[in-house]
VOTORTOR-449736 format. One record per residue (C-alpha): residue in one letter; chain; x, y, z. Coordinates in steps of 0.001 Angstrom, whole numbers, plus 500000, padded with zeros to 6 digits. Last residue first. Layout:
N
R   rest   kette        x        y        z
R      A       A        X        Y        Z
...
//
This chain:
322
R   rest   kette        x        y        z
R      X       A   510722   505782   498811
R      X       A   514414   504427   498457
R      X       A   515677   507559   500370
R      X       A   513579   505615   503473
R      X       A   514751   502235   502465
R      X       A   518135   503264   503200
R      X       A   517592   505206   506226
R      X       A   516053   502415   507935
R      X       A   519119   499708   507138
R      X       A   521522   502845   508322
R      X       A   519345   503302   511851
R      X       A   519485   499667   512145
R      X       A   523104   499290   511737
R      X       A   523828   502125   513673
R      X       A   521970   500674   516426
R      X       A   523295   497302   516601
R      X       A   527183   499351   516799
R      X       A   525869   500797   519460
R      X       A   524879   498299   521648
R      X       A   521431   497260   522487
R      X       A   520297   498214   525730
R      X       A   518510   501780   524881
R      X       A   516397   500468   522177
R      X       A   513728   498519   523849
R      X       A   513283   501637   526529
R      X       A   513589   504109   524341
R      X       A   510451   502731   522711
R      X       A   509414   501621   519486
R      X       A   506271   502505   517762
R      X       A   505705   499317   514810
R      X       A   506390   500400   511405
R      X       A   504446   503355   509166
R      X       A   507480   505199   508085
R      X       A   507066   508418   509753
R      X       A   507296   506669   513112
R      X       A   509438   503786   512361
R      X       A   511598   506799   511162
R      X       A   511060   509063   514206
R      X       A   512010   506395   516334
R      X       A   515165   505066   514530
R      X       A   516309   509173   514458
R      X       A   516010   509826   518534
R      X       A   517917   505872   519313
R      X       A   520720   506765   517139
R      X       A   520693   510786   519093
R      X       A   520429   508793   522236
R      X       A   523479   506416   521083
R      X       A   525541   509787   520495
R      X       A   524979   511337   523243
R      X       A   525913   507917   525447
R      X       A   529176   507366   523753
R      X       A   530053   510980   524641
R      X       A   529006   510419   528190
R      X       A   530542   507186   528567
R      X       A   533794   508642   526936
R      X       A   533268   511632   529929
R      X       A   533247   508857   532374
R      X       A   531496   509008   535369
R      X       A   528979   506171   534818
R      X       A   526147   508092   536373
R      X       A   527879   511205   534621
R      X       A   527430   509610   531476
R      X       A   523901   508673   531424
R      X       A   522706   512003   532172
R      X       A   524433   512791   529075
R      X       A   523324   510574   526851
R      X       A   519198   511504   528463
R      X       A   520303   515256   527325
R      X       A   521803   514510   523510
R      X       A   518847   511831   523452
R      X       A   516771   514622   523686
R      X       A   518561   516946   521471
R      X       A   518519   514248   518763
R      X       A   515147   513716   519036
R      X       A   514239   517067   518568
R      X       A   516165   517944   515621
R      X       A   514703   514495   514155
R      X       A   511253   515319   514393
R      X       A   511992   518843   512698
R      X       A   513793   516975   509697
R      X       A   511277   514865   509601
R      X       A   508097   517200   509948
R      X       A   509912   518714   506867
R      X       A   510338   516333   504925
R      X       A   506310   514761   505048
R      X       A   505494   518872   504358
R      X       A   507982   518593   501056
R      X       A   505932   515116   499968
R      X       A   503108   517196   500791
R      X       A   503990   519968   498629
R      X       A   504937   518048   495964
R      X       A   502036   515977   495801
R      X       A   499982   519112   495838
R      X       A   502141   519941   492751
R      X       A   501443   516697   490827
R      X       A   497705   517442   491508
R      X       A   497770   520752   490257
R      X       A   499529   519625   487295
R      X       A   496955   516831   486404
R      X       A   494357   519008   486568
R      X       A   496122   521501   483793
R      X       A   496692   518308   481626
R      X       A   492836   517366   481675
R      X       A   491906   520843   481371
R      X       A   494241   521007   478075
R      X       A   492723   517781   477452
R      X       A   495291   515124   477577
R      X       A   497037   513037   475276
R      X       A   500545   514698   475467
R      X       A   500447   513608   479305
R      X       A   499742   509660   477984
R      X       A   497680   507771   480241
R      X       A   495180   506416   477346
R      X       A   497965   505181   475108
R      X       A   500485   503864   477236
R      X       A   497323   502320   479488
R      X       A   496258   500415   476402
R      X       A   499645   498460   475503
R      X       A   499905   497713   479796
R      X       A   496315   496263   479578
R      X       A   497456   492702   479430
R      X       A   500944   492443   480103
R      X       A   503233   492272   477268
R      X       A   506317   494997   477916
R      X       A   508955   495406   475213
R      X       A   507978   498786   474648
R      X       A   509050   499624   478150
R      X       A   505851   500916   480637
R      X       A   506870   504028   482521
R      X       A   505132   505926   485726
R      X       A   507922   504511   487553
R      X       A   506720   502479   490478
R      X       A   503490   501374   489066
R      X       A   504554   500747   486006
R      X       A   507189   498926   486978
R      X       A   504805   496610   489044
R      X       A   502659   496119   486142
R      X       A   505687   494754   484611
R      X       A   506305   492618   487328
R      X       A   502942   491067   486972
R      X       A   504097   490462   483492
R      X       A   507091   488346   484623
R      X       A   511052   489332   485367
R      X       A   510763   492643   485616
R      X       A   513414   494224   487402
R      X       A   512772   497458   489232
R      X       A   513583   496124   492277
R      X       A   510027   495975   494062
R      X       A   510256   497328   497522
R      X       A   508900   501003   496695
R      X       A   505450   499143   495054
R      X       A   504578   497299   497835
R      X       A   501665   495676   496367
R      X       A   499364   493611   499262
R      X       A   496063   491360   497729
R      X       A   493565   490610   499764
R      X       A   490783   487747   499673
R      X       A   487417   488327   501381
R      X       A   485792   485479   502938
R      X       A   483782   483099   500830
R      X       A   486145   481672   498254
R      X       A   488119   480590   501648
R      X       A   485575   477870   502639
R      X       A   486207   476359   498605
R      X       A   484620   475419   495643
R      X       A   482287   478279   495209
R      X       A   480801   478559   491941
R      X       A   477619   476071   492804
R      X       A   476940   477368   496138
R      X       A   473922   474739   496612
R      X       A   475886   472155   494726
R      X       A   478982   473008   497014
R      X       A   476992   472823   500063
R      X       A   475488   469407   499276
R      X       A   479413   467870   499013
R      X       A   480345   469819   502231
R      X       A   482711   471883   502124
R      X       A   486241   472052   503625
R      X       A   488498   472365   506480
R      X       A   492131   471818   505994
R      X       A   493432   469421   508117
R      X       A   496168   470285   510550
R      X       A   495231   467015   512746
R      X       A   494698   469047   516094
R      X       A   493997   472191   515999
R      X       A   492777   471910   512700
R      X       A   492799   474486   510073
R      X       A   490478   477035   508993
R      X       A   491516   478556   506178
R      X       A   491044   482734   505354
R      X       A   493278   484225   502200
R      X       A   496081   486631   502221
R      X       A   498283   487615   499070
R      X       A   501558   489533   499408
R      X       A   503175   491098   496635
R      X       A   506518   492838   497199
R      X       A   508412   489975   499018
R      X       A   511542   489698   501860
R      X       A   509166   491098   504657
R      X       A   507951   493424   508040
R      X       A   504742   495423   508013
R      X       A   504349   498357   505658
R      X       A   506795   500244   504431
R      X       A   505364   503313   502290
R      X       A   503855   503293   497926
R      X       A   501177   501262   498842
R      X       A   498807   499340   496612
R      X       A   496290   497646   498163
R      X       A   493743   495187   496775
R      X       A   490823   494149   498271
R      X       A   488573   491142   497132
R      X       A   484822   490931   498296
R      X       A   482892   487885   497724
R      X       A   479299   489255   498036
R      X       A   476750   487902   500757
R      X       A   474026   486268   499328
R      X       A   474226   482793   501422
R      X       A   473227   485009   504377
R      X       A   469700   485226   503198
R      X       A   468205   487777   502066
R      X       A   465589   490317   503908
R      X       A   467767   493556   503854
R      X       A   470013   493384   500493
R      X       A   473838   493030   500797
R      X       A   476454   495315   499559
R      X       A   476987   498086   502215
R      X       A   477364   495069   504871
R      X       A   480713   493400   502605
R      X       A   482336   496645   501733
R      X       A   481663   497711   505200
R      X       A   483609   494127   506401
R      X       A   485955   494701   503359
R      X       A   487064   498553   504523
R      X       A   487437   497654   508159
R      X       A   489733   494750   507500
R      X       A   492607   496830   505626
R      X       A   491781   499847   507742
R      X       A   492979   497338   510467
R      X       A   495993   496576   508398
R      X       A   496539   500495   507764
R      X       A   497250   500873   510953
R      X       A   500568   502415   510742
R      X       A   499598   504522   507788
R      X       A   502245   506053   505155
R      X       A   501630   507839   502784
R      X       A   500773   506909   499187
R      X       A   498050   504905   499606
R      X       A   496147   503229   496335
R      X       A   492856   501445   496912
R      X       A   491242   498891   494840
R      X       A   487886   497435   496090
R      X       A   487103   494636   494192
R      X       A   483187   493480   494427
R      X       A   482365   490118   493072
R      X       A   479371   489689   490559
R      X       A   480510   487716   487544
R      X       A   480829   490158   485465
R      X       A   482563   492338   487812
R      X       A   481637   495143   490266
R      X       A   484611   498018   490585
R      X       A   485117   500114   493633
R      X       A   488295   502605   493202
R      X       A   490153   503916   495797
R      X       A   492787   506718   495990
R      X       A   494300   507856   499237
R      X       A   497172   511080   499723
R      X       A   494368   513045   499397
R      X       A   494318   516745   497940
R      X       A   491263   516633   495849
R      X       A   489288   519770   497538
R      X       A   486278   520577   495298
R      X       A   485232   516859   495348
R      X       A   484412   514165   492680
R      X       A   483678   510879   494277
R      X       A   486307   508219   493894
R      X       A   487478   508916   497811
R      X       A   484232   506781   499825
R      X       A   483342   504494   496793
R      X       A   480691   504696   494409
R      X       A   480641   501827   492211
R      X       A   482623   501048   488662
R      X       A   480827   498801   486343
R      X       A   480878   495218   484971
R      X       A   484727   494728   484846
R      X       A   485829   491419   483005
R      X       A   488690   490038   485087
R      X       A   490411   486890   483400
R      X       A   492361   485059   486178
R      X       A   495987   484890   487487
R      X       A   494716   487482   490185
R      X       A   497439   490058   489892
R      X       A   497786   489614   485675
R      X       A   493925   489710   485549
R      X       A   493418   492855   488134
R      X       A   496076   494487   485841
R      X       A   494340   493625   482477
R      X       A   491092   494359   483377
R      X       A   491861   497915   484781
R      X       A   493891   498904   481469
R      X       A   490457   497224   479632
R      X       A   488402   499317   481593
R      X       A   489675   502336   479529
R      X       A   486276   503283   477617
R      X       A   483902   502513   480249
R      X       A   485660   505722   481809
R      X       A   486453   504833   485612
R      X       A   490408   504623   484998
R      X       A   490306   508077   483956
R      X       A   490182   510443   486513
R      X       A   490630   509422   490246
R      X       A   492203   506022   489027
R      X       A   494221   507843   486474
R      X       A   495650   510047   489340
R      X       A   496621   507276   491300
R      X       A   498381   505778   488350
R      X       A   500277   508505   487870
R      X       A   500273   509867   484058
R      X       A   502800   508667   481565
R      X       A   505644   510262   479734
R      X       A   507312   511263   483158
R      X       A   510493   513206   482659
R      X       A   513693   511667   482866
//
C-alpha cells in the first residue's frame, strides 16, 4: 500500500519545527512521557539546520518547553554500534551548550533525550526503554534522596534523578504492529507511516492532516521525493555491502572449514567444517551491519552447529523484519 503519510524523519527536518504543527510534537512527547508537553520553541541542533546536501541517515530536533527543559529528539535509521555512547555524548553537550558562564551549578537544564531507531540496538524483550540515574546503597539498597532544604531551594525538583538527564529508547522495527495503548499508536505511526481512524493519541488527528503527501507544496512534494529516493539508494548501498560481506565470509570460513578437516582427517569433518565457517562468516557480518556486539571466530567456532544455525536463522529474521 502506498504511503498516505509523510516519514516522520522527514517531517522533523521539514515540518515538525513550524509553530503551526507543535501540537503533533506535543502530543507524542506527552503520550511517551505520561505528562502534558507544551513546546516553547525549537533550538538549533547539529542535523536540523538547512543544508545543500540532506542525505543523512540522522534526524534531530532540539525543542525548549514551557517549563524550561531541553528535549533533544533524534531519529536514526541506520544502524550504530555505539550509539549508547553517542547517547551520553549528546546530553552532556546538550547540558554544557545550555548553561550561562558565571551561574551557579543549580542552573543547569534538565535535559531529556529521546531516540528513535529504526536498527537493533542492544539486547531485549521491550520496544520502549526508559533510563533514569539513582544512587543506591551499597549496603542497605536505599534510595538516595533530597534533603528537605534542598527541595525548597529546587522547588520543582522532587527527586536526585529529576536532575540528570532522562532517556527514552523507541525501537520502532521490534514493535508488533499491535496497538494496544496510545503510545502504541504513536508507535504504528512510526513504523508504518499510517495512523488508523480509530486512533486517539494526542497529536495523531493533527499529524494526518499536516503530513499528508496530497497536502504538500508542489516543492514540498518534489523534496520529499528526493529524499525517499536517497533512502532508497542507501537502503540498496546497506544491501549491497551485505551481500559482498557475506561472499567473503563465506569463502573464508569455506578455507579455515577446510583446514579444519584435514586436521581431523575426515572428509565429513571437512564438509561439516565449511559449512560451520560459512554460519560463523554470515552471524558476523550481521552483528556487524546490525549494530550488536563484534563477535569473534574465536567465540563462535566451539559451539555446535546446530547452535549456530539457530542463531544465524534468529538474526536473519529480525534482519528482513527491518
Amino acid at each position: 500500500m502506498k504511503e498516505r503519510l509523510v516519514r516522520f524523519d522527514w517531517a522533523m527536518k521539514k515540518l515538525l519545527r513550524n509553530k503551526a504543527n507543535f501540537e503533533i510534537l506535543e502530543g507524542f512527547l506527552t503520550e511517551l512521557l505520561k505528562q502534558e508537553v507544551k513546546i516553547e520553541k525549537i533550538l538549533e541542533s547539529e542535523s536540523n539546520k538547512n543544508a545543500p546536501d540532506d542525505k543523512h541517515n540522522r534526524v534531530d530536533l532540539l525543542t525548549e518547553t514551557e517549563s524550561g527543559e531541553l528535549l533533544l529528539i533524534e531519529l536514526q535509521v541506520e544502524s550504530q554500534y555505539d550509539y549508547f555512547h553517542r547517547m551520553v555524548y549528546g546530553t552532556s553537550k546538550l547540558i554544557t551548550d545550555n548553561i550561562y558562564a558565571g551561574y551557579g551549578y543549580d542552573m543547569v537544564r534538565r535535559a531529556i533525550s529521546i531516540n528513535i531507531v529504526y536498527f537493533e540496538l542492544g539486547h531485549g524483550s521491550d520496544y520502549v526503554y526508559k533510563g533514569v540515574t539513582e544512587f543506591r546503597g551499597i549496603h542497605h539498597n536505599d534510595l538516595l534522596e533530597l534533603t528537605g532544604s534542598q527541595k525548597n531551594r529546587f522547588n520543582t525538583i522532587k527527586k536526585v534523578s529529576d536532575i540528570f538527564p532522562e532517556y527514552y529508547i523507541l525501537k520502532v522495527n521490534d514493535f508488533d504492529s499491535l496497538a494496544k495503548d496510545t503510545l502504541d499508536e504513536w508507535l504504528y505511526f512510526l513504523k508504518h507511516s499510517e495512523i488508523k481512524s480509530e486512533f486517539s493519541a494526542k497529536g495523531l488527528k493533527k499529524a494526518s492532516e499536516a503530513l499528508d503527501i496530497l497536502k504538500l507544496s508542489k516543492e514540498e512534494r518534489a523534496a520529499y521525493e528526493r529524499y525517499i529516493e536517497d533512502r532508497r539508494v542507501a537502503e540498496s548501498s546497506i544491501r549491497t555491502s551485505w551481500f559482498e560481506g557475506r561472499t567473503v565470509g563465506m569463502m573464508e570460513g569455506r578455507e579455515e572449514g577446510r583446514e579444519e578437516g584435514r586436521e581431523e582427517g575426515r572428509e565429513e569433518g571437512e564438509a561439516i567444517g565449511i559449512e560451520k565457517g560459512e554460519i560463523i562468516g554470515k552471524i558476523q557480518l550481521l552483528h556487524e551491519m546490525s549494530g550488536l556486539p563484534v563477535v569473534s571466530r574465536d567465540e563462535l567456532k566451539d559451539n555446535p552447529i546446530e547452535i549456530l544455525k539457530a542463531m544465524l536463522e534468529s538474526l536473519e529474521k529480525k534482519w528482513k523484519e527491518r
